[in-house]
MIVO-643297 format. One record per residue (C-alpha): y, x, z. Coordinates in nm, 3 decimals, padded with zeros to 5 digits. Layout:
// MIVO-643297
@py Y	px X	pz Z
...
// end
This chain:
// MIVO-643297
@py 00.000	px 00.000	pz 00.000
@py 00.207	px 00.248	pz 00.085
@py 00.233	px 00.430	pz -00.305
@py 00.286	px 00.070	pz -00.431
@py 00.549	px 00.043	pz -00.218
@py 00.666	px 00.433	pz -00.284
@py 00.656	px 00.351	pz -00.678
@py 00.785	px 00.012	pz -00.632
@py 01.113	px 00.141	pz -00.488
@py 01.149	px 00.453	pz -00.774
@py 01.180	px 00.185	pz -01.027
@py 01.439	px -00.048	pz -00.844
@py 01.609	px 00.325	pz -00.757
@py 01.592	px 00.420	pz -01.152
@py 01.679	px 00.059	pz -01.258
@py 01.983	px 00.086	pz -01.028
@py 02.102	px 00.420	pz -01.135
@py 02.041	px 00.295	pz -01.524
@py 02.281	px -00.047	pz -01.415
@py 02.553	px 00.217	pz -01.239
@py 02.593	px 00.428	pz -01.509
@py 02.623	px 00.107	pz -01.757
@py 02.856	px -00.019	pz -01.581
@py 03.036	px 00.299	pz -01.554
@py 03.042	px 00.330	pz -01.902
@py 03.214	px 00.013	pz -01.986
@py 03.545	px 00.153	pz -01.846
@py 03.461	px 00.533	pz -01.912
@py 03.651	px 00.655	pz -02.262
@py 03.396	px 00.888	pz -02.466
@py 03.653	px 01.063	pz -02.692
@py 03.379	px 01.283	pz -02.921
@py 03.239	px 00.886	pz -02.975
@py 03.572	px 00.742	pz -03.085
@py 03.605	px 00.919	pz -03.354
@py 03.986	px 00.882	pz -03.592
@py 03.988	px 01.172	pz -03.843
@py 03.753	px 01.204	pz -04.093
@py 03.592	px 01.535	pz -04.035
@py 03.518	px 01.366	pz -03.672
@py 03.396	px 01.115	pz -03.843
@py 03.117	px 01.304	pz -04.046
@py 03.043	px 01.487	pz -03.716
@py 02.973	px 01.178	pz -03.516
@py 02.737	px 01.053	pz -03.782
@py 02.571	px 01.420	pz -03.785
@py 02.530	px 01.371	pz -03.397
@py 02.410	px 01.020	pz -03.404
@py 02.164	px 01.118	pz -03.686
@py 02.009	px 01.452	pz -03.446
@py 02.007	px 01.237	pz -03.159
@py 01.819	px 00.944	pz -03.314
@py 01.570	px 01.221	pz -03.497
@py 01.481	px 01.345	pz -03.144
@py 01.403	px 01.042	pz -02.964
@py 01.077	px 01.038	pz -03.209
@py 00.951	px 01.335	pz -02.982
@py 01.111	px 01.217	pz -02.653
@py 01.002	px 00.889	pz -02.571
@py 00.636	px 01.003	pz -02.694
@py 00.636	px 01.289	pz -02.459
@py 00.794	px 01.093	pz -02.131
@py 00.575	px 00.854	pz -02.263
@py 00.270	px 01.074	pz -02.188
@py 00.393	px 01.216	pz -01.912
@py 00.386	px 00.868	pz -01.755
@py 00.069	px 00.754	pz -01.844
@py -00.114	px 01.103	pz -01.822
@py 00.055	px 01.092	pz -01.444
@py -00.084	px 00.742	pz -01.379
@py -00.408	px 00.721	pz -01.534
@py -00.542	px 01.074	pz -01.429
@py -00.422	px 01.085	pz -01.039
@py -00.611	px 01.181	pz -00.807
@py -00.644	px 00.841	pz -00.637
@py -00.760	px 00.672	pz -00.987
@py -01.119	px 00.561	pz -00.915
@py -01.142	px 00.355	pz -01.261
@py -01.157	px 00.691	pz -01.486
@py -01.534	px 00.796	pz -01.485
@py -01.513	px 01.001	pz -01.842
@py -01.574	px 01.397	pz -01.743
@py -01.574	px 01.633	pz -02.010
@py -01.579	px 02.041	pz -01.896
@py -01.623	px 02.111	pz -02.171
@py -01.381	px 01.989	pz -02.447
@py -01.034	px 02.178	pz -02.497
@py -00.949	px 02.102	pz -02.816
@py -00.866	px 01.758	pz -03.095
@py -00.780	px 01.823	pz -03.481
@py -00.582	px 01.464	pz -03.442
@py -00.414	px 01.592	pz -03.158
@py -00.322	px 01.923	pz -03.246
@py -00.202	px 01.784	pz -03.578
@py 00.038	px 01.526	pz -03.386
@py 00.208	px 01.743	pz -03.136
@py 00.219	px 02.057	pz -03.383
@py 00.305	px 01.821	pz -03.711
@py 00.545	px 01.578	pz -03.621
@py 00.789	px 01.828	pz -03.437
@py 00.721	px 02.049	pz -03.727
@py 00.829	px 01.769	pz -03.977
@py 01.136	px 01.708	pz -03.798
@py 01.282	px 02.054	pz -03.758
@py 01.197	px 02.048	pz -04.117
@py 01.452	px 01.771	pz -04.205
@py 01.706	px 01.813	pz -03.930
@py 01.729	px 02.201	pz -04.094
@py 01.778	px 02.072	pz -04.436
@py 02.068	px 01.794	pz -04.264
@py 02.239	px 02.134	pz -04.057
@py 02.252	px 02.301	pz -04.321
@py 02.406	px 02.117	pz -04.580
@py 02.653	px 01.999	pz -04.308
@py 02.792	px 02.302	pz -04.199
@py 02.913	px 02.382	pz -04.576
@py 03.030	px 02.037	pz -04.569
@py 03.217	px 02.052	pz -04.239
@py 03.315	px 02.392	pz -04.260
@py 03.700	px 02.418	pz -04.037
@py 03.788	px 02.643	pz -04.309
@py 03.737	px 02.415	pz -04.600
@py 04.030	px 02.237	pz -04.682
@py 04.083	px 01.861	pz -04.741
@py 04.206	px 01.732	pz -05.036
@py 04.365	px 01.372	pz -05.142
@py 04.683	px 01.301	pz -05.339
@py 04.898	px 01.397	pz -05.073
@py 05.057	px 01.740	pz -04.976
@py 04.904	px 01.887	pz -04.691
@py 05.073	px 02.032	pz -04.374
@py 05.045	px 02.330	pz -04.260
@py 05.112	px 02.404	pz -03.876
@py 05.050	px 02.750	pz -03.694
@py 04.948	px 02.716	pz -03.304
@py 04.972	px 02.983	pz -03.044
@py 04.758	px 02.946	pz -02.715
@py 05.022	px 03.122	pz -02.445
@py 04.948	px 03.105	pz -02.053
@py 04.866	px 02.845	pz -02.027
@py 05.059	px 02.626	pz -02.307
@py 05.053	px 02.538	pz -02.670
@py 05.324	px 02.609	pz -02.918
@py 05.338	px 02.437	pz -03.265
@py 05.498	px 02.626	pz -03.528
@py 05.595	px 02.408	pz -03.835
@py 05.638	px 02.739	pz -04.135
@py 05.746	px 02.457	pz -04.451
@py 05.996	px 02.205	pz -04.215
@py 06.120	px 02.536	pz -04.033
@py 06.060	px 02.399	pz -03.688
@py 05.825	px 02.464	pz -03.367
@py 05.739	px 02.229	pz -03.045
@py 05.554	px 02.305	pz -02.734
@py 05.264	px 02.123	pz -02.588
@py 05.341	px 01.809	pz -02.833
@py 05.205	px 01.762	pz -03.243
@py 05.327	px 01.524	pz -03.455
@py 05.151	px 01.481	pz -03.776
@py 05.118	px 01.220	pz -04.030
@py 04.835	px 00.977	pz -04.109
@py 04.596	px 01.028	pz -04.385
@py 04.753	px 01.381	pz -04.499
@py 04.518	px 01.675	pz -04.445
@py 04.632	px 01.938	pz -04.197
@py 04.609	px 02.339	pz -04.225
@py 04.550	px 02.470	pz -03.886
@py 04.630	px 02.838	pz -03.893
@py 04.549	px 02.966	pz -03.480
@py 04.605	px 03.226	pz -03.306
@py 04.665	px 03.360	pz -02.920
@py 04.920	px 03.570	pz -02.674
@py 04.725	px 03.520	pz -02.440
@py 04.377	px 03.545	pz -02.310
@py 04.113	px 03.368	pz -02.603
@py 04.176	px 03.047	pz -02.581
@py 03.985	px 02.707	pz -02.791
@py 04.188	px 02.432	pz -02.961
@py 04.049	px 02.095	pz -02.973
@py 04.146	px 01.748	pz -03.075
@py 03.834	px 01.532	pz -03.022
@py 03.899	px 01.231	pz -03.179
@py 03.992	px 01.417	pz -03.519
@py 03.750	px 01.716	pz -03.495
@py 03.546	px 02.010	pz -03.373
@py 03.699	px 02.319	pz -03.172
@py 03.815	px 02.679	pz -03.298
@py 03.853	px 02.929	pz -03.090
@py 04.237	px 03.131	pz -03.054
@py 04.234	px 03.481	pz -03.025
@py 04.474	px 03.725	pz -02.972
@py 04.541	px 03.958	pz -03.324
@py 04.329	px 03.737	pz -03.499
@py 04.395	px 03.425	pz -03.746
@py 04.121	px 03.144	pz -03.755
@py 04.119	px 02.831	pz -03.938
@py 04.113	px 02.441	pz -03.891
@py 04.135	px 02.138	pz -04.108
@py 04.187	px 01.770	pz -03.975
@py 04.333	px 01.448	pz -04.073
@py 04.420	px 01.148	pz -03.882
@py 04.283	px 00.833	pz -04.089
@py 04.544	px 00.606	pz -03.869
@py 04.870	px 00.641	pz -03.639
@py 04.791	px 00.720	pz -03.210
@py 04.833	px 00.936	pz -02.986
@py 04.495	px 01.160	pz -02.941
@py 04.447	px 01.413	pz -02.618
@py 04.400	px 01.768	pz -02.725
@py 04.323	px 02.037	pz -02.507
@py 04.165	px 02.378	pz -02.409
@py 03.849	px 02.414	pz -02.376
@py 03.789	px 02.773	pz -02.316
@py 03.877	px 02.876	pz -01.949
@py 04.167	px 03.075	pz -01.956
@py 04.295	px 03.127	pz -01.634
@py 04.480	px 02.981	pz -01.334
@py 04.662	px 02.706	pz -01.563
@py 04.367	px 02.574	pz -01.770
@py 04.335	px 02.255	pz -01.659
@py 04.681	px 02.207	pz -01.718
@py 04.703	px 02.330	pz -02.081
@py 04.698	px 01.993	pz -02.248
@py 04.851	px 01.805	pz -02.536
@py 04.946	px 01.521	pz -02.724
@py 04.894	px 01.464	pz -03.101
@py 05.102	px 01.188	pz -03.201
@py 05.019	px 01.083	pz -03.612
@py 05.293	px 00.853	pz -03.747
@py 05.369	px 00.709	pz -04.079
@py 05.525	px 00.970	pz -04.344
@py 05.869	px 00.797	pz -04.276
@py 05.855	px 00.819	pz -03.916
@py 05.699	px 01.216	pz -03.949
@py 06.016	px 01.295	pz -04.186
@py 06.228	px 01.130	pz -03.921
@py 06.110	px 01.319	pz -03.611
@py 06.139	px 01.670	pz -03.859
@py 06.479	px 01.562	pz -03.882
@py 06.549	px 01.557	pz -03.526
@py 06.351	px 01.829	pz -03.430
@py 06.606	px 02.059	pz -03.648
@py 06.896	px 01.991	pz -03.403
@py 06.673	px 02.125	pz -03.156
@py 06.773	px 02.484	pz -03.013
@py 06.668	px 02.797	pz -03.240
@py 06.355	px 03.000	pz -03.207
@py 06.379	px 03.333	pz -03.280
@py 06.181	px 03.643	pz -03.163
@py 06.409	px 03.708	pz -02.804
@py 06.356	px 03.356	pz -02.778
@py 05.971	px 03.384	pz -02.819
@py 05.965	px 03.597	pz -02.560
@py 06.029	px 03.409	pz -02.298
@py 05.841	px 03.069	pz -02.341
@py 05.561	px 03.295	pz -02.345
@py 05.580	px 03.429	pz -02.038
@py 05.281	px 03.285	pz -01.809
@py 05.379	px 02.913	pz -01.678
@py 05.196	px 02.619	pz -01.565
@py 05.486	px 02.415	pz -01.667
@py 05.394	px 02.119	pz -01.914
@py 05.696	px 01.931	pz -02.041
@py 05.743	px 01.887	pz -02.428
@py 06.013	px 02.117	pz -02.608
@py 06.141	px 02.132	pz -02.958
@py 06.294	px 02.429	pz -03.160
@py 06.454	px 02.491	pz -03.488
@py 06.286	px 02.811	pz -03.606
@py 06.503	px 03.098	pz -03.676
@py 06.233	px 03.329	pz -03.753
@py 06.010	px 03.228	pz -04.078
@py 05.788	px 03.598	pz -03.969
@py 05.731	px 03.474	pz -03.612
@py 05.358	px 03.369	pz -03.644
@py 05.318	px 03.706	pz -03.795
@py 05.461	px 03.928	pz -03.494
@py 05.262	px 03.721	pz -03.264
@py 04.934	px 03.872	pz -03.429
@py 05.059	px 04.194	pz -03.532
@py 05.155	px 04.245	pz -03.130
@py 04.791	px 04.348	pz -03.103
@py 04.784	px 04.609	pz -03.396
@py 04.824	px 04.977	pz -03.364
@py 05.159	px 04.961	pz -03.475
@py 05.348	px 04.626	pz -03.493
@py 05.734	px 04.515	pz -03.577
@py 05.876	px 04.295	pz -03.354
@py 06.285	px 04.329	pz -03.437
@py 06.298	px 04.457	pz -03.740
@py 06.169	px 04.819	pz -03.680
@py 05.812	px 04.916	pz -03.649
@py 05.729	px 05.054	pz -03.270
@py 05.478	px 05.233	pz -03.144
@py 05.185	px 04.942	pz -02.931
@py 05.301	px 04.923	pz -02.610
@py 05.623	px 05.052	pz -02.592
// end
């Protein structure tokens, strides 16, 4: 009576646990699953897809596990079959060595033709002209640097809908990860190096981005806002971000100074180079005011 009573009360503990975290999820907000940008879109399909392909060797297996557990206790009088000496089935060798085999087969074939196809450097193309934006991870902020509308922002990105996005990235600071999760996977930002991203937002929001690579005593802090507006609206906001104060190199160099500090700032940018100096800080030799200098100095 007792193990009835000991099995009776893991299933109302299991069923319990499976209501709570139901329930939980009702009100919880799974960015990765809302996806809003169509590279996030392909990715949530890719993850859907691997997920789905897996559960046809997971629920067999806890299956098993179950039933093996039950029907071959120790306290099982009903199973009278004793066989010493059998260790081995063609049918079930061939099930738990073919079917996994089968699937790894497919799911490779799927992986691989979906990282060409969602490759971050592999730009996306419709009949409108993409922008391109340059980010800096600094301790422990974000800047923006618009290169074509001559302007830069910190901790806030505003982007139109439906118009791809170049993502240049880079670091002054230790390596960092950019993310937007409702339009897209993560790059990393390092420090003398330029990596690449491509996004689009297929509708107007505001999306969380973030870090996701710790970086330090202001990580959890380092946070942002994408904000994707009609074109009209984006051309408006470039408009007012020009009366902004200027960004130039002296400038630079002290909003990157180390700060836990989060409020949104906007900047009409002086220098067209200043993505440039940022990476060529970290090379032998580097100009930083119009005269090369010696690293470190």
């Amino acid at each position: 009576m007792r193990r009835r009573y000991k099995i009776g009360a893991g299933i109302i503990a299991g069923l319990a646990i499976g209501v709570g975290i139901a329930m939980w999820s009702q009100t919880a907000e799974f960015q990765v699953l809302d996806a809003q940008g169509e590279v996030a879109k392909k990715q949530l399909d890719l993850l859907i897809f691997a997920s789905t392909l897996s559960l046809f060797v997971m629920i067999p297996v806890f299956a098993l596990v179950a039933f093996i557990s039950l029907r071959y206790r120790e306290g099982n009088r009903k199973v009278h079959l004793y066989r010493p000496t059998w260790d081995h089935s063609n049918v079930a060798e061939t099930i738990w060595w073919g079917l996994p085999a089968l699937l790894i087969g497919v799911l490779s074939v799927i992986i691989w033709t979906s990282s060409h196809d969602l490759d971050p450097y592999k730009p996306l193309v419709n009949d409108k002209k993409p922008v391109n934006v340059q980010v800096v991870a600094l301790q422990w902020r974000w800047l923006f640097i618009y290169p074509d509308e001559k302007i830069a922002t910190i901790n806030h990105l505003t982007i139109p809908e439906k118009t791809p996005i170049n993502f240049t990235i880079t670091a002054d600071a230790p390596m960092n990860s950019f993310w937007i999760p409702k339009l897209g996977g993560q790059v990393y930002a390092m420090n003398g190096m330029s990596t690449k991203l491509h996004l689009m937002a297929d509708s107007t929001g505001d999306f969380n981005g973030s870090s996701v690579n710790l970086s330090g005593k202001g990580f959890s802090k380092m946070k942002f806002i994408t904000t994707a507006t009609s074109e009209t609206q984006y051309k408006e906001w470039v408009k007012q971000a020009r009366a902004a104060k200027s960004l130039d190199w002296e400038v630079y160099t002290q909003i990157a100074k180390p700060t836990e500090k989060t409020e949104k700032q906007s900047y009409k940018l002086e220098d067209a180079m200043l993505y440039d100096k940022i990476i060529e800080k970290y090379m032998p030799m580097h100009e930083t005011s119009g005269h090369m200098k010696e690293h470190g100095e």
